[in-house]
N, C-alpha and C positions, 0 to 999 in steps of 0.2 A: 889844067887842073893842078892847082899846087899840093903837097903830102900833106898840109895841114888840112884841103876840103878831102882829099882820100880816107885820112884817119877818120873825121867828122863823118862821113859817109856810112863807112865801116862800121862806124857806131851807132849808128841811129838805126841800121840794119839787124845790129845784135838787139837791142833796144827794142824794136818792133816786133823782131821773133819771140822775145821773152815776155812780153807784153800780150801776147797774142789777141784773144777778143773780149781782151778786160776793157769795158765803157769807160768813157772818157763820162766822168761826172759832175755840171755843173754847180755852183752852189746854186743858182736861182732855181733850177730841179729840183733842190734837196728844199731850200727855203719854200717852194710853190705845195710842194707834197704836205711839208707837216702843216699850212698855212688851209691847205684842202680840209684833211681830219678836224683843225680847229673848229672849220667853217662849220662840219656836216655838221659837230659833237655839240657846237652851240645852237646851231638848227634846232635837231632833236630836242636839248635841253629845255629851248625855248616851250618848242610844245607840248613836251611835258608838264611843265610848270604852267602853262596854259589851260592843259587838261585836270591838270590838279585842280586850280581854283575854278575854272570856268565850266570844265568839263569837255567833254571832247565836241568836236567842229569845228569849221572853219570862224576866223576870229570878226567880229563887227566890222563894217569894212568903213569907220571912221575913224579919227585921229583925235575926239573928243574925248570927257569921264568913261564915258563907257565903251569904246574902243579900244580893240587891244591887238589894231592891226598892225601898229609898231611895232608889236615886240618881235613880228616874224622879220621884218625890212630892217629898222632900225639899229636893235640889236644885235645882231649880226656884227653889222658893218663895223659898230661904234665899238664894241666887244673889241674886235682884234684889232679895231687901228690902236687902240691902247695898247695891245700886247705887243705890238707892232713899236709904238713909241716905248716901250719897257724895255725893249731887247728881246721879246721871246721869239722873234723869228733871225736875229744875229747870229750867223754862220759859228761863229767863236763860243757863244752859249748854246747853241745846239752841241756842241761838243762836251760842255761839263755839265754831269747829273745836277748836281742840287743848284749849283746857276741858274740851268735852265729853269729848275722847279721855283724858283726864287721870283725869276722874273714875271712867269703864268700867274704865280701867286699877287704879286704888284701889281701887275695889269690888271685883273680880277679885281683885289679891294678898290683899286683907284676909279675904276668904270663904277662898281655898286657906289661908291661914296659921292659921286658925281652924277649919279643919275638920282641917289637922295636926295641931294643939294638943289637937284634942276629942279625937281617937285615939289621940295619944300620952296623956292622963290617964285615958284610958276602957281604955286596954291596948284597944283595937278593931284589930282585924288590915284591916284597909282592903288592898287589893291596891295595891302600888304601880303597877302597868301600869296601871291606871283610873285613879288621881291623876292620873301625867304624861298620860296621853292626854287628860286630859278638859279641863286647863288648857291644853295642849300647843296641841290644839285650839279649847279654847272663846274665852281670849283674843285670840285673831286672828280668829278668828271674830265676837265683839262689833264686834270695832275695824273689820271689814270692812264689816259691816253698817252701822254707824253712818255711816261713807265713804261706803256706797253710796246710803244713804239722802238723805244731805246732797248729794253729787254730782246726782242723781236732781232733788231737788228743786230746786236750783239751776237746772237748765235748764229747770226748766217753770215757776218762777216767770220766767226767761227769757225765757218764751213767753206772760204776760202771765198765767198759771194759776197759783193757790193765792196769790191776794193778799191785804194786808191794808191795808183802808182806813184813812187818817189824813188827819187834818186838824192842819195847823199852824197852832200863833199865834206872835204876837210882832209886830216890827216890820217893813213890805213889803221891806226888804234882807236881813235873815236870812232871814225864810221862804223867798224867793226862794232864799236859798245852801242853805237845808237843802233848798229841794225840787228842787237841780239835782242835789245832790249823790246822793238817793233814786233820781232820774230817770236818773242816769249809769249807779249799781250796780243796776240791776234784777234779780239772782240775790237779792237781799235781800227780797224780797216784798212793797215798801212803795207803795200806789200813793195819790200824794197826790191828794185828792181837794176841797182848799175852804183856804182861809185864813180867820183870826182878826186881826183890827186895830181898830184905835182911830183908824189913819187915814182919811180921809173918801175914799174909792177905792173902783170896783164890782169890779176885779180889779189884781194885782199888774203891776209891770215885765215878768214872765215870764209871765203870760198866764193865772197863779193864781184860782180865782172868789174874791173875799170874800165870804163866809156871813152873816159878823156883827162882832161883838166878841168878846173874850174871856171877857166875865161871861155869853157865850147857849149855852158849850160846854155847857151841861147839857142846856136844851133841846132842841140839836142831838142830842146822843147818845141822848135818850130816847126818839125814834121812828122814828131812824134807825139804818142797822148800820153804826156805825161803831167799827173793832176799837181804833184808836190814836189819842192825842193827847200832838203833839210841841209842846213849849213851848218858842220859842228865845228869844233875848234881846231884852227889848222887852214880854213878855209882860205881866207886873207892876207895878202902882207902887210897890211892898217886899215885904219876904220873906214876910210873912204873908199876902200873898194866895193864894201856891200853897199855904200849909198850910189853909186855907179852900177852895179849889179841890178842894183833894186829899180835904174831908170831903164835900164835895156829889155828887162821885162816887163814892161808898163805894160806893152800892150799884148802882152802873153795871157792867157788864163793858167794862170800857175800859183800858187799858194807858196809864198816864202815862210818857214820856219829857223829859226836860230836855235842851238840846242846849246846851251852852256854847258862847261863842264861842273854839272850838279845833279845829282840820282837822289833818286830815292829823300828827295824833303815834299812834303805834302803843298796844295797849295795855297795850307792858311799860314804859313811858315814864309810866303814868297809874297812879294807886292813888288811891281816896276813903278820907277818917279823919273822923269825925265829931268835932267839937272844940265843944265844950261848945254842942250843938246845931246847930253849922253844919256841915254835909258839904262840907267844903274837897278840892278836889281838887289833888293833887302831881302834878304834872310835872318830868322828870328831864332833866335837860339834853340835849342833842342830839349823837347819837355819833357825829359825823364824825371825832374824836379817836381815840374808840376802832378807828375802820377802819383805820385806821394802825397800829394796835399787831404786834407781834409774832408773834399768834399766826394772825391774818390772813396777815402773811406768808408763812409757815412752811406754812402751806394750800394758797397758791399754787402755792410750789416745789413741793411734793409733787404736787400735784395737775396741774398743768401737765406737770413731769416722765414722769409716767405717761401722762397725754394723748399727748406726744409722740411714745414709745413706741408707743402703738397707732392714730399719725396717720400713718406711717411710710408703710405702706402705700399708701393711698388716694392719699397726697397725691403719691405716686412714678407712681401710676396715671393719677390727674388729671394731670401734668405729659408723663406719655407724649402720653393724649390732646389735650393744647394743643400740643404740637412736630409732630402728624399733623395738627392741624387749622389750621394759619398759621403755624406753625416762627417764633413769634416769644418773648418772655422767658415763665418760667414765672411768676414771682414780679415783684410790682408794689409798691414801695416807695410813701408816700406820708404829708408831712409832718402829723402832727396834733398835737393840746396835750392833755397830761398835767395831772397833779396839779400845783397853782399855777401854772398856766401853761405850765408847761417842755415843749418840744416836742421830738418824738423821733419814729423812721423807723414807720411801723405797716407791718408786712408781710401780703401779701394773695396768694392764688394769681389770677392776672390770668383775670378775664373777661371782659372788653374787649377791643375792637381795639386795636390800640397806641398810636392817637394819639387816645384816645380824650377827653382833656383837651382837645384844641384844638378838639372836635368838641363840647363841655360848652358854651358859649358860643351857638352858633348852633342849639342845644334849649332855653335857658335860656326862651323863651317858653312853651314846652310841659310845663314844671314843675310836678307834681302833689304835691308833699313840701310837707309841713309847713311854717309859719315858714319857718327858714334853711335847712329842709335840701333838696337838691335831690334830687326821686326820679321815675322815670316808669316804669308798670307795664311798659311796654313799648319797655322801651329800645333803639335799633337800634343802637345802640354794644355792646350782648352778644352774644357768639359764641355759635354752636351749646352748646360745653362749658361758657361760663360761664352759660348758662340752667339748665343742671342742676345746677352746682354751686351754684349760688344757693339753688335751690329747696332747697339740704339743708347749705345753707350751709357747704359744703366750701370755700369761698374763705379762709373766715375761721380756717383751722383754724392756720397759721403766727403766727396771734399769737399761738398758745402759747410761740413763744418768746419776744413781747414779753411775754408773763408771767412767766417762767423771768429771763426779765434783769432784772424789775422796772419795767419801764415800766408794765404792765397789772398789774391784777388778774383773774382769772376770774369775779368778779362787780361790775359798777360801773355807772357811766354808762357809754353810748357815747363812741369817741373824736372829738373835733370837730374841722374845720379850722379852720386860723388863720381864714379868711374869718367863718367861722359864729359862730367868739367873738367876731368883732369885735362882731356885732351884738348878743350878749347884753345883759338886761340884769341891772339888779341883784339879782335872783330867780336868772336863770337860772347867773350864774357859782356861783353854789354847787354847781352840778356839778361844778369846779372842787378842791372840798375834798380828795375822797377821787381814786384812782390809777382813770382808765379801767379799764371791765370788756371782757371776750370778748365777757360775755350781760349782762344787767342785767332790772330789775321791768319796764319799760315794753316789752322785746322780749316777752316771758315774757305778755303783757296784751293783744297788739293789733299787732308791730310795725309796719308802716308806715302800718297803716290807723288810726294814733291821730292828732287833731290834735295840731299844738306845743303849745297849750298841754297838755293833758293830758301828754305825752310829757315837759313841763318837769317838771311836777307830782309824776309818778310817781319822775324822778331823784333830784328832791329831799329827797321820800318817806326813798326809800334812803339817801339820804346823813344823814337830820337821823336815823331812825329803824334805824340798823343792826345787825346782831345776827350772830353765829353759825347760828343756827338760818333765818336768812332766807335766807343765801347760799346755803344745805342743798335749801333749798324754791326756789328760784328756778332751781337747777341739774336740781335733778328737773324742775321744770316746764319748762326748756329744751326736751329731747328731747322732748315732746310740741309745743310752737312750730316746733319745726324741720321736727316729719314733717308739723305741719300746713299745707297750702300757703296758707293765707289770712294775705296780709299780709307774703309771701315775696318780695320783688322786687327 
């Protein structure tokens, strides 16, 4: 036995122990499972929509006008081999939320507009009551499923369940970036398990085991379960080693990933084009430009507008309860920096005692906030009322008029003190770009229990990577951060 099968042995040994009785997971497992749920969820739907129009019983057991035994047989089948030709059971869209949702959605219109088609040239009298019930239904029903499934599984991969073993190679700095980056988002499934180098190291900076080299992934994968291999940069000494790589594992069940060296850009910013054999990837500029446009604005106003409207209330309520509890101001002004700097009054319902700034100083040791920012879960400068409105973040409900006037936006960064920019640095001022938010990605993620750094990260996220449809999702996911009290202080 030569020291090259010793080492390779050695490894596969560490590998297996750390591995221990994590399932080896096929994708046709995973493909058969969500392909099951499809089946029952259009079952059911079917007969729902059955019982709507027809009412309940079993269906005419002909295939003429007045049979409606197809829809229990039929349907089914035809339903998913469409979503089946759409992508909704492709391993790779099972992986992205609104993909996936994309495609259940396409399969669905393209099955209803095909099964109108066949009855309008078949002259087939189809009951309209069962068409609309049955889409009325069944598309929302896919799409719920699908959510609940992904929700579902998010938090048990969460829980250290339904993992999938990978090993990275490449160079000990990426792998270390890719495997913090895996280790951060554990709703992902990925749990790494061994690095691949060429450097002379028994484990990484990050406390990574090295297994091997890059040229012993085969051996490694053959008699071990290991489901993933992520290649970061560093891996290869030219391109043709991953097309040689990628033939040695034909016959392995193993998932290759390539991880470029790129963080943090979304993936409507990313498209691959294969250009006379290389798969070039584009990247599209960074839309902090775009957050400033027009129609952002126009969102605001609106949106804020109507907020105010039904802030009216509460915040009359709140201001009763602060003049019964210390008959001191209701509203607490308080200078912060806008978009490029510019600084402007951010308005707050006061949950503090009043001099609670002078009283900021001689806490300032007992400072549990992030980086710059100062925060203590248990601050003795909150009032009885500003504990509660904290918790449900009624305090912050007045900067809907710094939104209304254009200082804020309803989705952005946090607004920062002059003190707090001083210290930025040059990473961190691009939160800077776009107009302070109400709410923003990083509150929506973790608020206060995220470190600065992460907390910069996610800003900046937002600001290089912004979209219409983000501000949509991040506003929905507000109300659930607010009622949630972890990370509310």
């Amino acid at each position: 036995m030569t020291t090259l099968d010793v080492r390779v042995q050695a490894a596969q040994q560490r590998l297996n122990r750390s591995l221990g009785t994590t399932a080896h997971q096929s994708a046709a497992f995973r493909q058969t499972a969500v392909a099951l749920i499809d089946a029952l969820l259009i079952i059911a739907v079917a007969t729902t929509a059955h019982a709507v129009r027809f009412g309940f019983g079993f269906p005419n057991e002909t295939f003429g006008p007045e049979g409606t035994v197809w829809a229990y047989y039929a349907i089914p089948l035809a339903w998913m081999a469409l979503l089946a030709a759409c992508g909704a059971y492709s391993l790779h869209h099972l992986q992205t939320g609104m993909v996936e949702y994309q495609r259940v959605a396409l399969g669905s219109g393209l099955f209803a507009g095909a099964i109108g088609i066949a009855c309008y040239l078949t002259t087939y009298d189809l009951s309209r009551g069962f068409f609309v019930a049955l889409f009325a239904i069944g598309i929302p029903a896919l799409l719920a499923g699908r959510l609940v499934r992904r929700r579902t599984l998010k938090r048990l991969r969460a829980k250290g369940m339904f993992q999938t073993s990978v090993l990275v190679a490449g160079s000990p700095s990426h792998i270390d970036e890719v495997a913090r980056v895996l280790r951060r988002e554990k709703w992902l499934g990925y749990r790494v398990v061994g690095a691949l180098t060429s450097a002379p190291i028994e484990e990484t900076a990050a406390g990574l085991p090295v297994l091997g080299k890059v040229c012993d992934v085969v051996d490694l994968v053959s008699d071990s379960p290991v489901d993933t291999v992520i290649f970061a940069e560093g891996s290869f000494p030219d391109s043709q080693y991953f097309k040689r790589m990628a033939w040695e594992l034909e016959d392995h069940d193993v998932q290759m990933i390539v991880a470029p060296a790129l963080t943090d850009i979304s993936a409507e910013r990313l498209s691959s084009r294969p250009v006379a054999g290389l798969p070039l990837v584009y990247v599209e500029r960074p839309q902090a430009m775009q957050a400033m446009r027009w129609g952002k604005r126009a969102f605001d106003i609106i949106g804020s507008g109507l907020l105010l409207l039904a802030a009216a209330l509460p915040i009359a309520l709140v201001a009763l309860a602060i003049k019964l509890e210390d008959r001191g101001p209701v509203f607490f002004k308080q200078t912060r920096v806008g978009r490029r700097g510019d600084e402007f009054q951010c308005l707050k319902v006061r949950s503090m005692v009043v001099n609670a700034e002078a009283l900021k100083a001689q806490l300032a040791a007992q400072n549990e906030g992030a980086g710059v920012l100062f925060k203590m879960a248990k601050d003795p400068r909150i009032t009885k009322v500003g504990a509660f409105i904290r918790r449900f973040s009624i305090d912050e409900l007045p900067q809907l008029w710094n939104v209304f006037r254009g200082d804020m936006s309803l989705v952005g960064p946090r607004p920062a003190l002059p003190s707090e920019v001083a210290q930025y640095d040059s990473d961190t001022i691009r939160r800077l770009d776009v107009r302070p938010g109400l709410t923003g990605l990083w509150q929506v993620s973790g608020r206060s229990n995220l470190p600065w750094d992460e907390t910069v990260r996610l800003d900046v996220y937002y600001v290089d990577n912004w979209s219409i449809m983000q501000d949509l999702t991040i506003l929905m996911r507000t109300a659930r951060a607010v009622f949630g009290k972890d990370g509310a202080y």
